[in-house]
N, C-alpha and C positions, 0 to 999 in steps of 0.2 A: 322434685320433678325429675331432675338428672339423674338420677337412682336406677330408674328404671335400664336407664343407658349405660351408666356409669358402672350398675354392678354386675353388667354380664360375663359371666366366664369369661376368657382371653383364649381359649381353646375356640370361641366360636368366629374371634375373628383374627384369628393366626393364620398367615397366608398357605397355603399349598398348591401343590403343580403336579398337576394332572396330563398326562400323553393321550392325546386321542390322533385319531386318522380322520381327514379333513380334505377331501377331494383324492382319495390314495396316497397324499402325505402326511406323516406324521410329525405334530407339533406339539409343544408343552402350552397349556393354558392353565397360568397362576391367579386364581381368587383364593377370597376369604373362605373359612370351610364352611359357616353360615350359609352362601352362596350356594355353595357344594349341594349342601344338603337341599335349597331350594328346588336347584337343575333339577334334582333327583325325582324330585315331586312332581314338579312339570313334567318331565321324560314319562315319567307313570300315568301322571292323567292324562297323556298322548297317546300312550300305548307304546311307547318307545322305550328301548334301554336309553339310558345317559349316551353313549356316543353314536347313535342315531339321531337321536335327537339335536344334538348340536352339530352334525354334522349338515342334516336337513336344516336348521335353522343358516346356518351356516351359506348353503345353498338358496335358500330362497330369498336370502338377503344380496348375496352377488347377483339373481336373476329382477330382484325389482331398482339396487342402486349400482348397481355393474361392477362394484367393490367393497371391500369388507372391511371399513376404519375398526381398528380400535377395537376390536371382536371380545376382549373381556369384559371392558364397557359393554357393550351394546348385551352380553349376558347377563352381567349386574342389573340393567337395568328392563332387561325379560324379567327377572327375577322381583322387583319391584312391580312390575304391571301384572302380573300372576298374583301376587299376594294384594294388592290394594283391589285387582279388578276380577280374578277369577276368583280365588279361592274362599273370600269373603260369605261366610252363612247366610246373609242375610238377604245376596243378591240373587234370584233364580236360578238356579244353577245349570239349565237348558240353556239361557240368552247365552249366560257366560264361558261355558264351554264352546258350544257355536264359533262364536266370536274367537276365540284363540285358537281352533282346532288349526295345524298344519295342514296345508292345502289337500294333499294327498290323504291324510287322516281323514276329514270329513268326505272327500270323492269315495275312500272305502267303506263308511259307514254308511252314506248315502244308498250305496250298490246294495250293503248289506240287510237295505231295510226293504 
């Protein structure tokens, strides 16, 4: 059973640090590159590059808890509710994108339709 775990590359979860712009300042955020790769996916079915994306997410998390714990956390685990709850084949993929779109993503797409 641990195999599956046990024999993944070590390149996938070797950490690396990443610079993005986050309210017009620039910070380093360190995750796994596993991780990386997820953001990247997400950012894409957002419509977002990677540092709009986290920067937006970023924002709309200070505007619903008025501050931003542990901000690698709280990516890691975007990145787990994207793969168990959006990107899953077998889930309609209309409900599920819905549901995760970025505030302002879904008010453009709405306009657009």
């Amino acid at each position: 059973m641990c195999h599956i775990f046990a024999g993944q590359a070590p390149e996938t979860y070797e950490g690396q640090t990443r610079s993005v712009r986050i309210g017009g300042h620039s910070t380093s955020i360190r995750l796994e590159a596993a991780f990386w790769t997820v953001l990247e996916e997400v950012a894409a079915h957002q419509g977002m590059s990677l540092g709009k994306f986290v920067t937006k997410l970023h924002d709309e998390v200070l505007d619903l808890h008025g501050e931003v714990r542990n901000f690698a956390s709280l990516l890691r685990c975007s990145c787990l509710i994207y793969l168990a709850e959006v990107r899953p084949a077998h889930q309609p993929a209309e409900a599920a994108r819905e549901r995760y779109l970025c505030e302002s993503r879904r008010l453009h797409l709405e306009a657009a339709e």
